[in-house]
PDB file of N, CA, C and O in Angstrom:
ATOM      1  N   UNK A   1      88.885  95.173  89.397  1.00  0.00           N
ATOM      2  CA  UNK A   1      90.267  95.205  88.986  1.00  0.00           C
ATOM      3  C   UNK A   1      91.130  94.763  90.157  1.00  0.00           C
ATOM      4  O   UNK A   1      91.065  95.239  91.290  1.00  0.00           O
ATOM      5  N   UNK A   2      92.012  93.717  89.719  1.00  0.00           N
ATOM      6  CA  UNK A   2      92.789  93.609  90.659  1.00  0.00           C
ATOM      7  C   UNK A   2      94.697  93.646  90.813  1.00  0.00           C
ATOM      8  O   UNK A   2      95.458  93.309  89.905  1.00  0.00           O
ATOM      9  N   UNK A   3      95.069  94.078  92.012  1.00  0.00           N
ATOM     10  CA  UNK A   3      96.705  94.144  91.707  1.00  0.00           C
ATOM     11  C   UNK A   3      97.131  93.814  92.472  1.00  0.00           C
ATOM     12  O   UNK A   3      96.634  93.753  93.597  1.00  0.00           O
ATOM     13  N   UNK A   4      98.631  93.347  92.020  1.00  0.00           N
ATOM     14  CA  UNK A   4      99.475  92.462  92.317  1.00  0.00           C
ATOM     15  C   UNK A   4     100.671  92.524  92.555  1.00  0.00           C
ATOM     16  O   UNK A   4     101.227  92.826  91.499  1.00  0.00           O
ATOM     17  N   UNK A   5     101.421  92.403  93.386  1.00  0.00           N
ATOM     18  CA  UNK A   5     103.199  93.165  93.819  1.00  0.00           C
ATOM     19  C   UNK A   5     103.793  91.758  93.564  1.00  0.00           C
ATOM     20  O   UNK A   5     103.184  90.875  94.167  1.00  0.00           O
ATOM     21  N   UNK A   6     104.298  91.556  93.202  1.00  0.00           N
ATOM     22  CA  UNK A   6     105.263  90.250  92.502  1.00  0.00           C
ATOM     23  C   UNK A   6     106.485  89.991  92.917  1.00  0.00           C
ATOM     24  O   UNK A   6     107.135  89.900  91.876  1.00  0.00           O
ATOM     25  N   UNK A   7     107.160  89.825  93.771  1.00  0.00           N
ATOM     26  CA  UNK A   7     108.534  90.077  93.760  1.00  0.00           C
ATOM     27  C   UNK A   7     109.982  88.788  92.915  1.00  0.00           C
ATOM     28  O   UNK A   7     110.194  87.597  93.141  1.00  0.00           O
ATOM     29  N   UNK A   8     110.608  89.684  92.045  1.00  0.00           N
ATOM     30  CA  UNK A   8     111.181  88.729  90.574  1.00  0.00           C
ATOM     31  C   UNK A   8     112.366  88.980  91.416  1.00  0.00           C
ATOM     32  O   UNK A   8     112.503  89.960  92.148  1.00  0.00           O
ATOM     33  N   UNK A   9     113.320  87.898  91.236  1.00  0.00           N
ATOM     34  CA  UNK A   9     114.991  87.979  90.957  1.00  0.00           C
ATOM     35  C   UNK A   9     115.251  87.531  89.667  1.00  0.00           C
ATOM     36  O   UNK A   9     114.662  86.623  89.081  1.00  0.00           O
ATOM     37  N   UNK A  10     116.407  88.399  89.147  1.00  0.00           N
ATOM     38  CA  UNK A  10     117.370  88.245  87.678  1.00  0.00           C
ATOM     39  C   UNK A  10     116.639  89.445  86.797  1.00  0.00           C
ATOM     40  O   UNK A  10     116.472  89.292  85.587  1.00  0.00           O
ATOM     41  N   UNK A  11     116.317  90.357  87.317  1.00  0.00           N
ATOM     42  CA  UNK A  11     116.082  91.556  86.582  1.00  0.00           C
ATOM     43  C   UNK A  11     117.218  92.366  86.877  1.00  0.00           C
ATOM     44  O   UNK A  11     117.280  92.561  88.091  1.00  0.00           O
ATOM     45  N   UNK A  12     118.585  93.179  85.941  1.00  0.00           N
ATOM     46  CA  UNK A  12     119.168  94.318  86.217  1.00  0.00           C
ATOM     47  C   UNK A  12     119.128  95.310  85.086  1.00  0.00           C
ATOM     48  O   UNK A  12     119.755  96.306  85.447  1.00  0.00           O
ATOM     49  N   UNK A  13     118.772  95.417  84.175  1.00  0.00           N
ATOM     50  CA  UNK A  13     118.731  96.427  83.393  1.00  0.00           C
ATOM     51  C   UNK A  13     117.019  96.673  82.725  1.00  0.00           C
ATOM     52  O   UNK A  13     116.003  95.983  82.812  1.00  0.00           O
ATOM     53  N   UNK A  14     117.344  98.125  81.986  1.00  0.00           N
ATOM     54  CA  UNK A  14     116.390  98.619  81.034  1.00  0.00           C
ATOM     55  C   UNK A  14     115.710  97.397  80.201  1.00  0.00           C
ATOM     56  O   UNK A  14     114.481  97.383  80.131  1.00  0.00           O
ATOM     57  N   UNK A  15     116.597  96.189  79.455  1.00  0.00           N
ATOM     58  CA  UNK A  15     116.160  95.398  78.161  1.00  0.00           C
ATOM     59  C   UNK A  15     114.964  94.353  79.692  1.00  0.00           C
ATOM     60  O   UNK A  15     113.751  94.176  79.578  1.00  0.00           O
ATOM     61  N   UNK A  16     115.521  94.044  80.480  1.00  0.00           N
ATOM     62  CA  UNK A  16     114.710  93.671  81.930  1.00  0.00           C
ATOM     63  C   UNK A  16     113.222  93.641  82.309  1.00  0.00           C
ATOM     64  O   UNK A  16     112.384  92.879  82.790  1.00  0.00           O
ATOM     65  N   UNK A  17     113.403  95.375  81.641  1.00  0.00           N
ATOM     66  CA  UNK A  17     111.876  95.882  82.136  1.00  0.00           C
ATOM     67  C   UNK A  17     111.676  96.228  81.421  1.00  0.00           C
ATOM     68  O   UNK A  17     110.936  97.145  81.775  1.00  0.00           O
ATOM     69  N   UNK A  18     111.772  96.275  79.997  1.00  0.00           N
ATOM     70  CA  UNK A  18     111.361  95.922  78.537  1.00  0.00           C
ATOM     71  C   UNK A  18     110.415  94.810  78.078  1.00  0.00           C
ATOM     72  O   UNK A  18     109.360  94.770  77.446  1.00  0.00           O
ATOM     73  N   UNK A  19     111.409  93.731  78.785  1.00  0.00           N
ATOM     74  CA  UNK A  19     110.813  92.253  77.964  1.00  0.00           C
ATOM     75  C   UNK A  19     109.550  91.729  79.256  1.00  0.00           C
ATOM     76  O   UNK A  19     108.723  90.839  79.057  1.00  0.00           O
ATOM     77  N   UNK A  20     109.671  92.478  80.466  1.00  0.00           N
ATOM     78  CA  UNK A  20     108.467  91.942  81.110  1.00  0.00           C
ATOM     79  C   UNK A  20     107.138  92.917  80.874  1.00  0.00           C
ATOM     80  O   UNK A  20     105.988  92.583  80.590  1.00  0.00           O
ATOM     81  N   UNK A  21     107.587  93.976  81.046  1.00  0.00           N
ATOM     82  CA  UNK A  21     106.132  94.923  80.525  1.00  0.00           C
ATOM     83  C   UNK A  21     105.754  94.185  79.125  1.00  0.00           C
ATOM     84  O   UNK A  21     104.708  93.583  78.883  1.00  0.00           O
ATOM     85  N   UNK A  22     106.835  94.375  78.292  1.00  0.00           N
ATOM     86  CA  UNK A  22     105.716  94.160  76.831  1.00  0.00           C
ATOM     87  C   UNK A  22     105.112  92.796  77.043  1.00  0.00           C
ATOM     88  O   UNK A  22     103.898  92.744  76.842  1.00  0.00           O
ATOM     89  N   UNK A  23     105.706  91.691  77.404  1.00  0.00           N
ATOM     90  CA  UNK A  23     105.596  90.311  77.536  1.00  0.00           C
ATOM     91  C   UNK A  23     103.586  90.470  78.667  1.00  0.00           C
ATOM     92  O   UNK A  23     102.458  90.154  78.289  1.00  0.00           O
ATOM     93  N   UNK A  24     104.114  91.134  80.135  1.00  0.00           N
ATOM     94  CA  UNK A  24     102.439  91.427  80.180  1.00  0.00           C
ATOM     95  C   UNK A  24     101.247  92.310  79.743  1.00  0.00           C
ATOM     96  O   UNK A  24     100.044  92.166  79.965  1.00  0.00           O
ATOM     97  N   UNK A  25     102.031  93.423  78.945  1.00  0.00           N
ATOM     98  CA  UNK A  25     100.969  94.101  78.862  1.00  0.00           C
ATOM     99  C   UNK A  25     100.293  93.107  76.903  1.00  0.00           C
ATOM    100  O   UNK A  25      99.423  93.568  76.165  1.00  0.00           O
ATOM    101  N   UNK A  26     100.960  92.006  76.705  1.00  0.00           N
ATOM    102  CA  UNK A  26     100.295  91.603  75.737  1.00  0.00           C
ATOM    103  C   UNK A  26      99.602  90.575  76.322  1.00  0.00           C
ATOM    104  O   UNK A  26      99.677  89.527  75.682  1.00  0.00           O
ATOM    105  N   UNK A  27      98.971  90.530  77.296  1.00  0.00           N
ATOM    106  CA  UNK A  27      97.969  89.466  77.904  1.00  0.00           C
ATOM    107  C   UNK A  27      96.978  90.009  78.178  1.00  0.00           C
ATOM    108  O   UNK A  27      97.258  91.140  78.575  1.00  0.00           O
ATOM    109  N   UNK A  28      95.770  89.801  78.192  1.00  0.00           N
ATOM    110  CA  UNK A  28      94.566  89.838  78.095  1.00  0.00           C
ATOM    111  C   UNK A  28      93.727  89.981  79.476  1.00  0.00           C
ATOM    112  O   UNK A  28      93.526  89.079  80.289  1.00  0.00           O
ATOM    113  N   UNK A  29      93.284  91.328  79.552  1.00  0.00           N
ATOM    114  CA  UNK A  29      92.916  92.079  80.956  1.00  0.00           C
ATOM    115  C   UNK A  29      93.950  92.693  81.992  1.00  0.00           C
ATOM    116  O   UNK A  29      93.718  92.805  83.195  1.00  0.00           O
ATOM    117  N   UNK A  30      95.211  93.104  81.311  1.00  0.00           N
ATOM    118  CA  UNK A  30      96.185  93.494  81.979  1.00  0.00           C
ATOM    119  C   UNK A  30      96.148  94.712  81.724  1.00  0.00           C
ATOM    120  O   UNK A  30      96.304  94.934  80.523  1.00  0.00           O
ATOM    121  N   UNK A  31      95.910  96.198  82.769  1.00  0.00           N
ATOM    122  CA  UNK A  31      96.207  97.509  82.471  1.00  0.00           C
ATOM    123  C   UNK A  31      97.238  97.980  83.026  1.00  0.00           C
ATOM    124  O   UNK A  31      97.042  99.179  82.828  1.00  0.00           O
ATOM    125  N   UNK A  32      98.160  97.920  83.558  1.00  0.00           N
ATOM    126  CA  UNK A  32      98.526  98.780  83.951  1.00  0.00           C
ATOM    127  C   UNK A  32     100.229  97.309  84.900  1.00  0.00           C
ATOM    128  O   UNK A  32     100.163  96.398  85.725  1.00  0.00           O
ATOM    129  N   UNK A  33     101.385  97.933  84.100  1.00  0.00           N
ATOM    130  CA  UNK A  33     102.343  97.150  84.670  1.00  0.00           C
ATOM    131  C   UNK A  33     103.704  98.056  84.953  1.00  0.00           C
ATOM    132  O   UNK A  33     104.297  98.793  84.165  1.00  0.00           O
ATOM    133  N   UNK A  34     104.068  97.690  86.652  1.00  0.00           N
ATOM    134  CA  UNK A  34     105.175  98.734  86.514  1.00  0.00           C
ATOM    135  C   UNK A  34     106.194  97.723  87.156  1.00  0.00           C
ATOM    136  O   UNK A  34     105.726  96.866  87.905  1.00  0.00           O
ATOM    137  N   UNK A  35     107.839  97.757  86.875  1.00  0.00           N
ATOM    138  CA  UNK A  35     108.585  97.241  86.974  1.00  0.00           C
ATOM    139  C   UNK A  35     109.487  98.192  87.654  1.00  0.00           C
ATOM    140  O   UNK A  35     109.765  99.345  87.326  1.00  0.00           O
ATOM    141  N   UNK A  36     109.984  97.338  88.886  1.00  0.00           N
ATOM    142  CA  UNK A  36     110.927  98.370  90.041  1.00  0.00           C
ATOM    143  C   UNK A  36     112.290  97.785  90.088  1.00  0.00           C
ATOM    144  O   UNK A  36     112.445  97.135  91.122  1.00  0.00           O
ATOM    145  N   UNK A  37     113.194  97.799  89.414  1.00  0.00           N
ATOM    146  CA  UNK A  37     114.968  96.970  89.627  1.00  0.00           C
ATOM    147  C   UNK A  37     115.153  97.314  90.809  1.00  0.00           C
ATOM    148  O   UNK A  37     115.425  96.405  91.593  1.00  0.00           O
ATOM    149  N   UNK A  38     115.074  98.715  91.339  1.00  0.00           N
ATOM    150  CA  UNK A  38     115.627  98.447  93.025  1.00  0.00           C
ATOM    151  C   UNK A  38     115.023  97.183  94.233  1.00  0.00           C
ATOM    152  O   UNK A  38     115.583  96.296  94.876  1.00  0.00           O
ATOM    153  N   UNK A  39     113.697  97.637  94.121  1.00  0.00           N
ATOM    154  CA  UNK A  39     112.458  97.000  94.899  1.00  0.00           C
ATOM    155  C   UNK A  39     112.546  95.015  94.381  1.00  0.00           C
ATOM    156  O   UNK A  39     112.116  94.069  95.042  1.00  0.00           O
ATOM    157  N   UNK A  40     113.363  94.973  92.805  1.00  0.00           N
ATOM    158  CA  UNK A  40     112.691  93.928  92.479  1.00  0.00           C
ATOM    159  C   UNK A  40     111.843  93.262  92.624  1.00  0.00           C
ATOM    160  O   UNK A  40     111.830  92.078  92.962  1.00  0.00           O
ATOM    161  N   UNK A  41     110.592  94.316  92.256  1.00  0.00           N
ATOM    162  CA  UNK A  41     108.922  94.248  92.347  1.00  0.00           C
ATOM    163  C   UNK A  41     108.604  94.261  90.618  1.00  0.00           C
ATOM    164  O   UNK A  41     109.278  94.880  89.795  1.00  0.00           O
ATOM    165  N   UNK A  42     107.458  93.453  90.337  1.00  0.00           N
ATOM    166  CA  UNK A  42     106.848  94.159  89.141  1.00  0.00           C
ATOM    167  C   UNK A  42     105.584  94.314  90.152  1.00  0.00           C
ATOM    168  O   UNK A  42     105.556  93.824  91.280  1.00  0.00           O
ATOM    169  N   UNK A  43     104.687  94.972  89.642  1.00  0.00           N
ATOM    170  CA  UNK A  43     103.062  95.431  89.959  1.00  0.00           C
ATOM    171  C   UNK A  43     102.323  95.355  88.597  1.00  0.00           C
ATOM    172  O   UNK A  43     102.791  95.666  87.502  1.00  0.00           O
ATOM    173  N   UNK A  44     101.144  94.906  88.855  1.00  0.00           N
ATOM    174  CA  UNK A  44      99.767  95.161  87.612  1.00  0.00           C
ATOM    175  C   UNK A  44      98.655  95.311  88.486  1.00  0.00           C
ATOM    176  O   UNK A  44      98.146  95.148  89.595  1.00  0.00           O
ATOM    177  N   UNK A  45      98.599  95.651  87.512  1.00  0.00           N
ATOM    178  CA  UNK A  45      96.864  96.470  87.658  1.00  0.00           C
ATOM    179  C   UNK A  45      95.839  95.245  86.783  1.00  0.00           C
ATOM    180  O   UNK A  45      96.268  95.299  85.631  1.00  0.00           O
ATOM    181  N   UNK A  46      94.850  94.329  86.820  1.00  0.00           N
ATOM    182  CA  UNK A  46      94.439  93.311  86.066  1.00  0.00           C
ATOM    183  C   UNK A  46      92.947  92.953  86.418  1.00  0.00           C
ATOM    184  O   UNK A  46      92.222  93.220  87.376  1.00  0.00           O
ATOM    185  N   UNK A  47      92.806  92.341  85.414  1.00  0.00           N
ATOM    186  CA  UNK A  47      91.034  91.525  85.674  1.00  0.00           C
ATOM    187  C   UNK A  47      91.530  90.433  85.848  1.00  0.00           C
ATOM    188  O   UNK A  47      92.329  90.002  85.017  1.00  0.00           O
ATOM    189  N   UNK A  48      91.113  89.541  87.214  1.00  0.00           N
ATOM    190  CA  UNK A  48      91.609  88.314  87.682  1.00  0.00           C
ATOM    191  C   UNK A  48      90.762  87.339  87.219  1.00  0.00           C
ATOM    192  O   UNK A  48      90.746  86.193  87.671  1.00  0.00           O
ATOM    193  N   UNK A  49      89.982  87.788  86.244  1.00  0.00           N
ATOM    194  CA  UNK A  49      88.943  86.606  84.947  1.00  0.00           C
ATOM    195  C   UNK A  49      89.554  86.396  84.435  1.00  0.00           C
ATOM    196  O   UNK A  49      89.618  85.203  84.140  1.00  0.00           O
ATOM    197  N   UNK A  50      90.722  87.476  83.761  1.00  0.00           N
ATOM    198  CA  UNK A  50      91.164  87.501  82.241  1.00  0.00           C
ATOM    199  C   UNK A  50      92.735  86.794  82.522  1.00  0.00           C
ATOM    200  O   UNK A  50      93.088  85.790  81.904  1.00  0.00           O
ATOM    201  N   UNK A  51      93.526  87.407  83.446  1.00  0.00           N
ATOM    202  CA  UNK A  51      94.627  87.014  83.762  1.00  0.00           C
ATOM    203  C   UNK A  51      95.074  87.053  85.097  1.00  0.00           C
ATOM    204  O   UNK A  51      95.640  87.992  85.657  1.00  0.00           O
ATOM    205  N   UNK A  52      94.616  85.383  85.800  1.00  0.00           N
ATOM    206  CA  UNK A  52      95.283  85.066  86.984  1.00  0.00           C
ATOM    207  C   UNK A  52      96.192  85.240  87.728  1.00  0.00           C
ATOM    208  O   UNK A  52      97.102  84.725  87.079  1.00  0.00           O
ATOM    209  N   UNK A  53      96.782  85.712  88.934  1.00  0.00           N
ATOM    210  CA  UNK A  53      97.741  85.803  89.059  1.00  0.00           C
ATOM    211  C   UNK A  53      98.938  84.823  88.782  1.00  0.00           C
ATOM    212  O   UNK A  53     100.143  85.065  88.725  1.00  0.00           O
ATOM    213  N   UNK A  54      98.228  83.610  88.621  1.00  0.00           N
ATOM    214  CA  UNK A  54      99.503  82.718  88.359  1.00  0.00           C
ATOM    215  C   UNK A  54      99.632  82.458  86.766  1.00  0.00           C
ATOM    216  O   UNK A  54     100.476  81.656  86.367  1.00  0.00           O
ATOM    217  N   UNK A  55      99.005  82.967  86.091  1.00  0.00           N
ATOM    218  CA  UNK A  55      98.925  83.033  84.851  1.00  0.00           C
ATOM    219  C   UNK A  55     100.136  84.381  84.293  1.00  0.00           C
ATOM    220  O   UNK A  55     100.808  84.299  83.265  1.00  0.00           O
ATOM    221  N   UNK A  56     100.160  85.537  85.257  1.00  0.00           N
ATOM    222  CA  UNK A  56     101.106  86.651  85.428  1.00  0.00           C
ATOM    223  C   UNK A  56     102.387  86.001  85.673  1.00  0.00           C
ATOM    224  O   UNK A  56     103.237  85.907  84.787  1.00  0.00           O
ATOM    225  N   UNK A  57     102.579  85.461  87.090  1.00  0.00           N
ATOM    226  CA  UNK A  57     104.003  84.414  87.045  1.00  0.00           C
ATOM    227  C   UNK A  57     103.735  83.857  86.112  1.00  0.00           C
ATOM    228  O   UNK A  57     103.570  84.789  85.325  1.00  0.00           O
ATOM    229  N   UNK A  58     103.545  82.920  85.544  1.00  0.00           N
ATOM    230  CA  UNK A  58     104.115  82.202  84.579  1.00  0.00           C
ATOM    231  C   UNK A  58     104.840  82.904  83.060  1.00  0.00           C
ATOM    232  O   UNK A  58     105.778  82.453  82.403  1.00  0.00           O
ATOM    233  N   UNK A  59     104.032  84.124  82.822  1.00  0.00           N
ATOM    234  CA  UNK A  59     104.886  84.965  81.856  1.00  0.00           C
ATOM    235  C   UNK A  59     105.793  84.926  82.313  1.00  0.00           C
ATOM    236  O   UNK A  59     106.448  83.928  82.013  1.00  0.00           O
ATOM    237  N   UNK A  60     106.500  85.978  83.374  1.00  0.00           N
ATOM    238  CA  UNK A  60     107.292  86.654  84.146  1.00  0.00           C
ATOM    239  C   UNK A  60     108.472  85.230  83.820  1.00  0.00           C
ATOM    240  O   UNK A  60     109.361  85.316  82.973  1.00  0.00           O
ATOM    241  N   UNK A  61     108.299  84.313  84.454  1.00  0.00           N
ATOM    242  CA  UNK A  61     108.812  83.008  84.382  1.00  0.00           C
ATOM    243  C   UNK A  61     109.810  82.619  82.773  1.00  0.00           C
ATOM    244  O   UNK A  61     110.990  82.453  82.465  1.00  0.00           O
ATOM    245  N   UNK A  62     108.122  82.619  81.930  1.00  0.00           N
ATOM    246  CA  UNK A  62     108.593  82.539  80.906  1.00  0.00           C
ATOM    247  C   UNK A  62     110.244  83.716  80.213  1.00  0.00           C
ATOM    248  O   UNK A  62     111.209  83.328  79.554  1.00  0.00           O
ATOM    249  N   UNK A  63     110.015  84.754  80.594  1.00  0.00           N
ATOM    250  CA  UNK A  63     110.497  85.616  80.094  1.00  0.00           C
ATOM    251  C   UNK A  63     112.348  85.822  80.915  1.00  0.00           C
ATOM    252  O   UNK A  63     113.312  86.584  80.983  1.00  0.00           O
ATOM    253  N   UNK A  64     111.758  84.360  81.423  1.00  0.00           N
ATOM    254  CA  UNK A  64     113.469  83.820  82.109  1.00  0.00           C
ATOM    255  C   UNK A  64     113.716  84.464  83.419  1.00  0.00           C
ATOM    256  O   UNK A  64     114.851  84.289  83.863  1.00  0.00           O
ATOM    257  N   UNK A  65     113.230  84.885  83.845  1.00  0.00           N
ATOM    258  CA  UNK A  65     112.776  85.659  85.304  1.00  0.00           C
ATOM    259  C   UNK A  65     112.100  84.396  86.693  1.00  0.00           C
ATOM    260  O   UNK A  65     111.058  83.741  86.691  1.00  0.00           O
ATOM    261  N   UNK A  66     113.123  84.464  87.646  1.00  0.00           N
ATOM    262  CA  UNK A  66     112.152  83.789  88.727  1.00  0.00           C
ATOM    263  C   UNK A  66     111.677  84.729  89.861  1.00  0.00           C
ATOM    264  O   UNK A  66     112.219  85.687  90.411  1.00  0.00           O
ATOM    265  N   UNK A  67     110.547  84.161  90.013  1.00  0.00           N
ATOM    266  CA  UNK A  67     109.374  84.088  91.283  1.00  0.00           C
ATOM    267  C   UNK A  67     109.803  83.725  92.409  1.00  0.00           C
ATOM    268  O   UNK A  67     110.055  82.564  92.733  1.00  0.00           O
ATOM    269  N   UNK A  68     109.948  84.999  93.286  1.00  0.00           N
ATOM    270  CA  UNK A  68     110.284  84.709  94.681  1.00  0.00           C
ATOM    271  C   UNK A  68     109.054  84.814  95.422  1.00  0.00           C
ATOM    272  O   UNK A  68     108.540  85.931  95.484  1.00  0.00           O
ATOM    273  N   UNK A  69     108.440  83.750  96.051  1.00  0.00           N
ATOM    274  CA  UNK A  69     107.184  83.672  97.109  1.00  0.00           C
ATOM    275  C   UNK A  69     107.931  84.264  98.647  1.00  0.00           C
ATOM    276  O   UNK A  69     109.008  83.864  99.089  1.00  0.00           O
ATOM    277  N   UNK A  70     107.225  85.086  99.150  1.00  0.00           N
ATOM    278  CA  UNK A  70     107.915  85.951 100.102  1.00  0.00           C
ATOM    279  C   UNK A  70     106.432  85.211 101.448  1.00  0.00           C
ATOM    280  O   UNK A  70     106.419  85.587 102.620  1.00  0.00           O
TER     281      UNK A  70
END
């Protein structure tokens, strides 16, 4: 299992960390997703067979959210 600290800008509310949890936890080998507005971190918990980390950004992405590479 592997995890992942992500750091997103354009997250400020509840609907925020709504549409990215459900958006990853409907991908395939993803257990475990937590979303931080202060930190503007998400984290997962994942099988890196099932869902890549860049396969994770690219939801995140999708879901109108950008990817800050730190």
């Amino acid at each position: 299992m592997g995890k992942a600290i992500i750091n997103v800008e354009g997250m400020s509310c509840k609907h925020c960390v709504n549409a990215i949890t459900n958006a990853l936890q409907a991908q395939p080998g993803i257990t475990k997703v937590e979303v931080d507005l202060d930190a503007k971190t998400v984290t997962t918990e994942h099988d890196p067979t099932l869902s890549p980390i860049e396969n994770i950004k690219a939801e995140i992405e999708n879901q109108g959210f950008d990817i800050v590479e730190s």
